[in-house]
C-alpha positions as CSV (number, residue, x, y, z in Angstrom):
1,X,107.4,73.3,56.5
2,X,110.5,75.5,56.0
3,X,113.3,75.8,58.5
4,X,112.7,79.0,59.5
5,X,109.3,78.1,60.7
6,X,111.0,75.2,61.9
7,X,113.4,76.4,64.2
8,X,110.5,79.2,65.6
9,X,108.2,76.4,66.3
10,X,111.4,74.3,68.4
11,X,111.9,77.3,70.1
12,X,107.9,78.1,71.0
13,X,108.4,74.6,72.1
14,X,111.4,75.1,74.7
15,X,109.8,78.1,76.2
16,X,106.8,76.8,76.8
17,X,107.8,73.7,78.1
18,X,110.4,76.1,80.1
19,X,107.5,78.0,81.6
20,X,105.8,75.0,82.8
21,X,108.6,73.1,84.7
22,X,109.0,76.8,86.4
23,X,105.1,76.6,87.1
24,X,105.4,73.3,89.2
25,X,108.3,74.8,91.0
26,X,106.2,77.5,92.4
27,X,103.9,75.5,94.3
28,X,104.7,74.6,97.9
29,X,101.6,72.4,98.9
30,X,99.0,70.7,96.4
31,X,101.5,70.9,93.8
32,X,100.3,68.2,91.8
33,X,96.4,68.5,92.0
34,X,97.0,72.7,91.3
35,X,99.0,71.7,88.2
36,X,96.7,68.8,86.5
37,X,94.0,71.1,87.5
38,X,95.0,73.9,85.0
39,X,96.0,71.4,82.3
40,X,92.4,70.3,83.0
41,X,91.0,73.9,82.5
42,X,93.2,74.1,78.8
43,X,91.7,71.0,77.4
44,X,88.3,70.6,78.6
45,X,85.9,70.7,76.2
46,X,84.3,74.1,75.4
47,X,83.6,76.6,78.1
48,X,84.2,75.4,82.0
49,X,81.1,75.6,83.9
50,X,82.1,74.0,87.6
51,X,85.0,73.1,88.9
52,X,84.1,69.4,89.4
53,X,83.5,69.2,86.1
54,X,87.3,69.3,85.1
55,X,88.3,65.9,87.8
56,X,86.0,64.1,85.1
57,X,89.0,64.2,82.0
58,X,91.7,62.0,81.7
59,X,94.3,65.1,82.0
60,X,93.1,65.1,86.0
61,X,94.2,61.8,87.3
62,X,92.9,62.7,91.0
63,X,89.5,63.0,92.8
64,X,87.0,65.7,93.3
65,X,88.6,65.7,97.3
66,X,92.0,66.5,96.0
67,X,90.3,69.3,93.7
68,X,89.1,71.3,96.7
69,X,91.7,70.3,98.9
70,X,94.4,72.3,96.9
71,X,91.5,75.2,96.3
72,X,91.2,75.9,100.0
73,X,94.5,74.7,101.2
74,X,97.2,74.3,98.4
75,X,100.2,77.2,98.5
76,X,101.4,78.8,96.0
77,X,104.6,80.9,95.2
78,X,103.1,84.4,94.0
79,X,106.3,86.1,94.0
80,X,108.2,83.8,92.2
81,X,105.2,83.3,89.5
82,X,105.0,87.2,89.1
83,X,108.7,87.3,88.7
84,X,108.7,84.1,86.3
85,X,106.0,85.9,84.3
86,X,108.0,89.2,83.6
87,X,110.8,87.3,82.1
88,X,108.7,85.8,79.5
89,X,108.7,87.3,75.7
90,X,107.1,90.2,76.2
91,X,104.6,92.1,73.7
92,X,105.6,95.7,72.3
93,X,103.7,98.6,70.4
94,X,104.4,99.4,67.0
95,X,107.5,101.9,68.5
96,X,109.4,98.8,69.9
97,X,108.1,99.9,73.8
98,X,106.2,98.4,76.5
99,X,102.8,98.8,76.7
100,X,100.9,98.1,80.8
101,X,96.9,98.3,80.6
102,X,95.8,98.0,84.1
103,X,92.0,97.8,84.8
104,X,89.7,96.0,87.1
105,X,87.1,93.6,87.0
106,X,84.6,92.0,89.0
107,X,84.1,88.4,90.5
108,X,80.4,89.2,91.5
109,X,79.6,86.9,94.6
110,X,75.8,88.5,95.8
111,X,74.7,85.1,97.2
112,X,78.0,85.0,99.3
113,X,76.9,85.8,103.0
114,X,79.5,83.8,104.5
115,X,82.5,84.9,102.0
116,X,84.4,87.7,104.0
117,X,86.3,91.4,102.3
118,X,83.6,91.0,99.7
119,X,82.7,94.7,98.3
120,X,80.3,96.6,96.4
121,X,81.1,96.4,92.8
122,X,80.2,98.6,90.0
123,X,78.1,97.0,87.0
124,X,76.3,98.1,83.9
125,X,73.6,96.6,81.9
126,X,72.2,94.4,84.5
127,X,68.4,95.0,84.6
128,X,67.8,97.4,81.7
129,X,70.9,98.9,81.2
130,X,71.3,100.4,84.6
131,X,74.2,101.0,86.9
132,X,73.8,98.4,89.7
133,X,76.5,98.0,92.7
134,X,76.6,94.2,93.5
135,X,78.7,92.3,96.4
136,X,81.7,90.8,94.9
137,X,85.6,91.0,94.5
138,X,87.4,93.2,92.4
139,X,90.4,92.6,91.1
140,X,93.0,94.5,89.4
141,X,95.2,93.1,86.4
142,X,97.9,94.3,85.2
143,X,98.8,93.3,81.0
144,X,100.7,94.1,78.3
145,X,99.4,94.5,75.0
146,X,99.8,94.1,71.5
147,X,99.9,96.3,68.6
148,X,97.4,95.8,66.0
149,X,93.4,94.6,66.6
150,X,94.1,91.4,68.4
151,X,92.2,89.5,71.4
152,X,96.3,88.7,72.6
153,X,97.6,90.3,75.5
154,X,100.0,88.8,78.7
155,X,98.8,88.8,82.2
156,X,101.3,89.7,84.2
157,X,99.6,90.1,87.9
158,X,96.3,90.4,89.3
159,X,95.7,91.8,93.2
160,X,92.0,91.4,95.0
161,X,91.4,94.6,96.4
162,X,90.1,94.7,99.7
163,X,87.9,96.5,102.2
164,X,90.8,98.5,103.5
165,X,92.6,99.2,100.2
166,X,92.9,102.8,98.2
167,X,92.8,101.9,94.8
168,X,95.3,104.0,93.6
169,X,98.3,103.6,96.5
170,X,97.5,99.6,95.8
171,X,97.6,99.8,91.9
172,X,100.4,102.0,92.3
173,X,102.2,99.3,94.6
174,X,101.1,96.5,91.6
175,X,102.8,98.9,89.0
176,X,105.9,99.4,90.5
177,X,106.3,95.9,91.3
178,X,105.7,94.5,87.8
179,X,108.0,97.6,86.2
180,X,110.8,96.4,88.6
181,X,109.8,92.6,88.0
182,X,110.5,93.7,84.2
183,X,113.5,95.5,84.8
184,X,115.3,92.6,86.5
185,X,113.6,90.3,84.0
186,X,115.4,92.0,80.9
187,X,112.6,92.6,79.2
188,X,113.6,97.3,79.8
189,X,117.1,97.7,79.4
190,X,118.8,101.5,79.9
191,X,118.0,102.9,76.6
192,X,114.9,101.6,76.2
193,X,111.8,103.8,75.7
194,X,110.0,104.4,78.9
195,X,107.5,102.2,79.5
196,X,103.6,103.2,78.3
197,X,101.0,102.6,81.4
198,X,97.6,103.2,80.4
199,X,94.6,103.8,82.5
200,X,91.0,104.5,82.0
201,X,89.0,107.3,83.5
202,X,88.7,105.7,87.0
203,X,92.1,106.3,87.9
204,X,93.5,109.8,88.0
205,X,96.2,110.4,85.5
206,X,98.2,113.2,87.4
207,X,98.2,111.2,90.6
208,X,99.3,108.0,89.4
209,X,102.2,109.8,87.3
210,X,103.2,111.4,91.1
211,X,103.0,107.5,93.0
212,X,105.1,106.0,89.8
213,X,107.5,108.7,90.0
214,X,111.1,107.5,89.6
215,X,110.4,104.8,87.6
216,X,110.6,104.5,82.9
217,X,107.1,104.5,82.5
218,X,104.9,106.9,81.0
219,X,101.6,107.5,82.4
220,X,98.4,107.8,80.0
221,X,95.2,108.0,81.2
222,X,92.1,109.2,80.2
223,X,90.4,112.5,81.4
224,X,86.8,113.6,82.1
225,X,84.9,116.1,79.7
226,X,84.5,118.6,82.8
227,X,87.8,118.8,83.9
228,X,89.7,122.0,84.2
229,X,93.5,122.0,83.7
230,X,96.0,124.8,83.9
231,X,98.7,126.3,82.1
232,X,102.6,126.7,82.8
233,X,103.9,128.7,84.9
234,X,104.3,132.3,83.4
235,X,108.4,133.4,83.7
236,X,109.3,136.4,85.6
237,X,109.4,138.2,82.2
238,X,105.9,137.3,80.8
239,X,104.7,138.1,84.5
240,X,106.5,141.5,84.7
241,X,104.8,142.6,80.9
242,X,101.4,141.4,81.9
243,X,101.0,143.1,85.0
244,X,103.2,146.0,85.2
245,X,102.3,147.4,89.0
246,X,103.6,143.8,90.7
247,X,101.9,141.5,93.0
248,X,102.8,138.2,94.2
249,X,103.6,135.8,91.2
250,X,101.2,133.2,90.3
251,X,101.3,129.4,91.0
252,X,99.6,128.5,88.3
253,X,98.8,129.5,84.5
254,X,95.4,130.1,82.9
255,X,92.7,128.3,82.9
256,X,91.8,125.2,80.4
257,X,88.6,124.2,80.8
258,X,87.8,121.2,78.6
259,X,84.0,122.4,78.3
260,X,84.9,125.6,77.0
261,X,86.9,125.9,73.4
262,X,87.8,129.7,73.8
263,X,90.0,128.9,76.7
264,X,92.1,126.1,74.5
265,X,93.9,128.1,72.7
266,X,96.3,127.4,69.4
267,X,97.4,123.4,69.9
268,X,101.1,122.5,69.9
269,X,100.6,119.4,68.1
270,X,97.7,118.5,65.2
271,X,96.9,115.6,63.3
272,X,94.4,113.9,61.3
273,X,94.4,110.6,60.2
274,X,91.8,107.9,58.1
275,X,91.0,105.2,60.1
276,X,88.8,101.7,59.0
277,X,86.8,101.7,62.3
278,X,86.4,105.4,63.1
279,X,86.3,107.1,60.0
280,X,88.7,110.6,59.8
281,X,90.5,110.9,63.5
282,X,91.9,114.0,64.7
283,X,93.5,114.9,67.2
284,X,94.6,118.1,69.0
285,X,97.8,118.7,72.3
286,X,98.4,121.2,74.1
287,X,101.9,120.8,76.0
288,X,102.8,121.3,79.3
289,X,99.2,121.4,80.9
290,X,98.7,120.7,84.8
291,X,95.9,120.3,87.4
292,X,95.7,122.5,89.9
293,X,95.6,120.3,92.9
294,X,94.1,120.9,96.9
295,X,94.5,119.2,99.9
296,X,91.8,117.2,99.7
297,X,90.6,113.4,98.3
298,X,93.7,111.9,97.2
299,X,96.3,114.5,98.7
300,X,94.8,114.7,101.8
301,X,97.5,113.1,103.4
302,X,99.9,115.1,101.8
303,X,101.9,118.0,104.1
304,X,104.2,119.1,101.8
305,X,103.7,121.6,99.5
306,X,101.7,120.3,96.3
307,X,103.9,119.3,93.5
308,X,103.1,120.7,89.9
309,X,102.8,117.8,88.0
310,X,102.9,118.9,84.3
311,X,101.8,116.8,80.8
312,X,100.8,117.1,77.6
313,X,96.7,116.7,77.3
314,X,95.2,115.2,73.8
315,X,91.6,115.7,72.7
316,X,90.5,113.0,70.1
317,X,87.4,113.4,67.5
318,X,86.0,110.5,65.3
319,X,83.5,110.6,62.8
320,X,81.8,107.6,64.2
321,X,81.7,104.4,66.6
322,X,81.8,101.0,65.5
323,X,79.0,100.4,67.6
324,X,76.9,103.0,66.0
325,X,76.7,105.5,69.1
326,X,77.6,109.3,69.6
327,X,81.2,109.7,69.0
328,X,82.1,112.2,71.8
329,X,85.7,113.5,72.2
330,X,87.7,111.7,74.0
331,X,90.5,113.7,76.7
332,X,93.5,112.1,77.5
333,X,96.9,113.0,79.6
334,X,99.8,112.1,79.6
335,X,103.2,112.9,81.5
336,X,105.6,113.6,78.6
337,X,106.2,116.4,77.2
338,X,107.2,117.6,74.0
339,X,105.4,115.6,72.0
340,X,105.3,115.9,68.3
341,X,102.3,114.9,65.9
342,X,103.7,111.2,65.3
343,X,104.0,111.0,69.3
344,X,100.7,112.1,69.5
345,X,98.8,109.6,67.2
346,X,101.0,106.8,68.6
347,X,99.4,107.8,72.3
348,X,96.0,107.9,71.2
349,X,96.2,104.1,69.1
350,X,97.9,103.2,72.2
351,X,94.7,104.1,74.0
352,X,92.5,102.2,72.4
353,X,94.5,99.1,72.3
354,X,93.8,99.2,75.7
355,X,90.1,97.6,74.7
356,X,92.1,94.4,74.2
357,X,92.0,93.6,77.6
358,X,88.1,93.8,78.0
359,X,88.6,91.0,75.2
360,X,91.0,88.5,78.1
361,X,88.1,89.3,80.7
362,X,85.5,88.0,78.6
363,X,87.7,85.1,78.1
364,X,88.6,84.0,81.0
365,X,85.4,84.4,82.2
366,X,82.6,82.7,79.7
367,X,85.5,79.9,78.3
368,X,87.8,79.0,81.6
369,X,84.8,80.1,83.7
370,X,87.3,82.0,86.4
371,X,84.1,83.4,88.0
372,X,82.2,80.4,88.4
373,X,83.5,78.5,91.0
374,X,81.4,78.9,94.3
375,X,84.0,79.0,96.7
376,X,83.8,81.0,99.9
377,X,87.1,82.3,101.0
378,X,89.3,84.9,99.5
379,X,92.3,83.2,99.5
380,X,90.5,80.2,97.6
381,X,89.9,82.2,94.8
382,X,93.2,84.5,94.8
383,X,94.4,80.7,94.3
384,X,92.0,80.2,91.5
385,X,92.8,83.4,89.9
386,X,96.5,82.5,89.6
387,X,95.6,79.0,87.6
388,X,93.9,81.3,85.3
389,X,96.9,83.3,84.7
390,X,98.7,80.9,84.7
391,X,96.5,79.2,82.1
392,X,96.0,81.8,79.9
393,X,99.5,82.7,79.4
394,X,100.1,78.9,78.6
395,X,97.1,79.5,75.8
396,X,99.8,82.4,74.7
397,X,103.0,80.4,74.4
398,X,101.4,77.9,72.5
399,X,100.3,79.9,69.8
400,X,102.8,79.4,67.5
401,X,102.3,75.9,67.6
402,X,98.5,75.4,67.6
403,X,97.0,74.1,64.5
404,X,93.6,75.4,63.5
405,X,90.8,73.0,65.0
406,X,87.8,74.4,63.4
407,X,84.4,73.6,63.2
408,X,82.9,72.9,59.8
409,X,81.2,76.5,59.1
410,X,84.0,78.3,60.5
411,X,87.1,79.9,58.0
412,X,90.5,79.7,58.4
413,X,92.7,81.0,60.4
414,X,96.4,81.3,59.8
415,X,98.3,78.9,62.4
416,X,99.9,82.3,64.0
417,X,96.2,84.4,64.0
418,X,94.4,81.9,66.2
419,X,92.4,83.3,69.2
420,X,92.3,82.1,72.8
421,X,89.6,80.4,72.4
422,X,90.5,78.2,69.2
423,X,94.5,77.8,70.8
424,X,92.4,76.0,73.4
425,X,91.1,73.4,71.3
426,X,93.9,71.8,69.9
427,X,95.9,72.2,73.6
428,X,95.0,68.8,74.1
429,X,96.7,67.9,70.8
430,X,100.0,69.9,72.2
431,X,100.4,68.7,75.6
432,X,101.8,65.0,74.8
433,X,104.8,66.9,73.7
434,X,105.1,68.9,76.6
435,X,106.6,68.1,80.0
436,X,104.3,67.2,82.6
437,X,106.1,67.2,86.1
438,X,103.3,66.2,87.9
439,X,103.9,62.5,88.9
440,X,100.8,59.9,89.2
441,X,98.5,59.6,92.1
442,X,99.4,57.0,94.4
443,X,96.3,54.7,95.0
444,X,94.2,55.6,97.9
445,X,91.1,54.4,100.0
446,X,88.7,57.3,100.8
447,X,87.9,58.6,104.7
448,X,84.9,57.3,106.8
449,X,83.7,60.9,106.4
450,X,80.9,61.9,108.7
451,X,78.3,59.9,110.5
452,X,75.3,59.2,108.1
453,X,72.5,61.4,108.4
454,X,74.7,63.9,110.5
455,X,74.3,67.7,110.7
456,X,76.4,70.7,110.4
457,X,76.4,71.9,113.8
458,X,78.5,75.1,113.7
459,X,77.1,77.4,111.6
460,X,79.1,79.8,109.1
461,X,80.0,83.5,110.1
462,X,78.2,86.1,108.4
463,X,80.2,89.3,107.0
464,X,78.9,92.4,105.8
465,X,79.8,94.2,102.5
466,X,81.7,97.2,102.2
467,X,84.7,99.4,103.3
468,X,86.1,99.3,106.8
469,X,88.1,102.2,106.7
470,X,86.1,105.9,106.3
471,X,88.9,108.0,104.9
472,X,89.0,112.0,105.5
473,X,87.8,114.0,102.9
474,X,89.1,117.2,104.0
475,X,92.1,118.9,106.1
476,X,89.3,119.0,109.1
477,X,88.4,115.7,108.8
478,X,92.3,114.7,108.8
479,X,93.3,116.8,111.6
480,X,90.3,115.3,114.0
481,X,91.1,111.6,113.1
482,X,95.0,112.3,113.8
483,X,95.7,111.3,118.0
């Protein structure tokens, strides 16, 4: 071992023993149970499948009580962990700036009559291949990614949306909070690139660039195929030359409709590159391009005049799909301007590196099982949630200091290339040489408990599924629902 790789390894070291000191600090009640039981969840032995499960290894020194005790009643300091999780060493893109996915996913809960703010949840390829909306709780996460094909990225927060919530006013809260949690952490200094936030197609680009406003980030998001966009503003001069008798002077440009390639027009910006996975890419911009925007869905509450929020849009076009399907061209926006080819490729890779967090949900799911606890309240499994987070990012610091547990038919891996899933197995290997501030279990008798043979004899409420709040859709709608 040189001393170079040395000294990185007794750093890796410091900062993750660092991060789990802090860890301990942020729980107020249950503190010891809630932190064996997420050293239990990093060295159990292949993928978790209940709960009680994880009181049966020797990292878990307390009962199955204790377990569920801190589940349904432990505390924990969520402002303090979302601050303490900004500060770590954070990822960065290949131009040396921050890169936010944010995207949702699903605890599915259908059984759950008596687990309250569950909603209808959007799912695909359940019952040949169809779209099926199934009671659960969504949550949105909030990560930053990597540069390069990796399964890495770092959770930094993750919010259950409720039945009461907007989507976008709450992601846009999220955003904000983690970009100022990042800002006081060190991690954006004044200088710095803005920060790149990328969102898929359920989120609308041009409003999310409005609700971020004032902050260094960037907003990215990707764009449907039947959207229609509009061009600057023409100047007093262009106005005056096209239409010679006067008039009142537009808002708005001409149109760009994204289904129709005689309205496009010449591209500001052009590349074409070879790629492994898709074969050639190319890419096309067109700068300063807007929405034309009404007082309706999202702005409906807005009484001020609409603002002109103007980008630069980006239509991709690969030869194929790595999973053999129709490669259809892909529309993205984003707020800069002025981009030049290099910016442009740069947004695009950026795009797709946002995939990498489809590769954390599968991995937190099927190997630390964060979806398969039964529990029945919502703050149970906000609680649950944040020992996953917590978890995962431990899998993260400990990757420079994992050694390669394989099986026999597997090949391998360089020490620094490992995935989640094989950091995991050697964990149990690492955490001798980590702190642990959780002190022993004192020694205990168990409760009387219940009567034998006695019955439950208040039975559990029953919620129903779905929104609460029915929010105008129009400027009638508004108007009526105003006292």
């Amino acid at each position: 071992m040189s001393l170079l790789h040395h000294d990185a390894g007794r750093a890796a070291r410091a900062v993750a023993s660092h991060f789990r000191d802090d860890f301990y600090a942020c729980l107020r009640a249950y503190g010891d149970e809630l932190f064996e039981l997420t050293d239990a969840l990093l060295c159990a032995d292949g993928p978790v499948r209940t709960p009680v499960d994880l009181t049966l290894l020797p990292e878990h020194r307390r009962g199955h009580g204790a377990l569920y005790a801190a589940l349904n009643e432990g505390r924990i300091d969520v402002g303090r962990l979302r601050r303490m999780l900004a500060t770590l060493p954070q990822p960065q893109a290949a131009d040396h700036r921050l890169v936010l996915a944010v995207d949702v996913t699903n605890w599915l809960r259908p059984d759950a009559e008596c687990s309250p703010d569950r909603l209808f949840c959007h799912t695909f390829g359940r019952g040949r291949d169809q779209h099926l909306m199934i009671p659960g709780w969504p949550y949105s996460f909030v990560a930053a990614l990597e540069s390069g094909r990796t399964s890495w990225c770092q959770l930094l927060d993750a919010v259950r949306l409720g039945p009461e919530d907007d989507v976008a006013e709450v992601t846009g809260v999220q955003v904000r909070r983690v970009v100022e949690d990042l800002i006081a952490g060190g991690r954006w200094r004044e200088g710095d690139p803005d920060i790149l936030v990328v969102f898929d197609a359920g989120y609308d680009a041009p409003h999310m660039a409005h609700l971020l406003d004032g902050l260094p980030v960037e907003i990215l998001g990707r764009m449907r195929s039947d959207r229609v966009m509009r061009r600057p503003t023409p100047t007093q001069l262009e106005y005056a030359n096209a239409y010679p008798r006067g008039g009142r002077p537009p808002k708005h440009g001409k149109e760009f409709r994204f289904a129709i390639p005689e309205t496009w027009g010449e591209p500001d910006a052009a590349t074409v590159q070879v790629t492994d996975r898709y074969g050639t890419a190319q890419a096309m911009a067109w700068d300063r391009l807007h929405p034309r925007l009404t007082t309706r869905s999202a702005w409906i509450d807005h009484d001020r005049e609409l603002p002109i929020i103007e980008g630069t849009l980006i239509r991709l076009q690969v030869d194929r799909l790595p999973g053999g399907g129709d490669p259809l061209p892909l529309w993205l926006w984003s707020s800069a301007t002025g981009m030049t080819g290099t910016d442009v490729d740069l947004r695009w890779q950026a795009f797709l590196r946002r995939f990498d967090l489809e590769h954390t949900f599968r991995m937190i799911k099927q190997t630390l099982g964060w979806t398969r606890p039964k529990l029945r309240t919502p703050e149970a499994t906000d609680r649950w949630t944040w020992l996953i987070v917590v978890a995962h990012t431990q899998l993260r610091l400990a990757r420079p200091l994992a050694e390669d547990v394989r099986r026999p038919w597997e090949r391998p891996v360089e020490p620094n290339k490992l995935t989640p899933a094989r950091v995991r197995r050697g964990f149990r290997n690492l955490r001798p040489h980590l702190p642990c501030p959780a002190p022993a279990p004192k020694p205990t008798r168990p409760g009387p408990g219940g009567p034998l043979g006695s019955k439950n004899q208040r039975p559990a409420t029953r919620y129903d599924v779905g929104k609460t709040v029915k929010r105008p859709e129009s400027i009638i709608e508004r108007n009526r629902a105003r006292p």
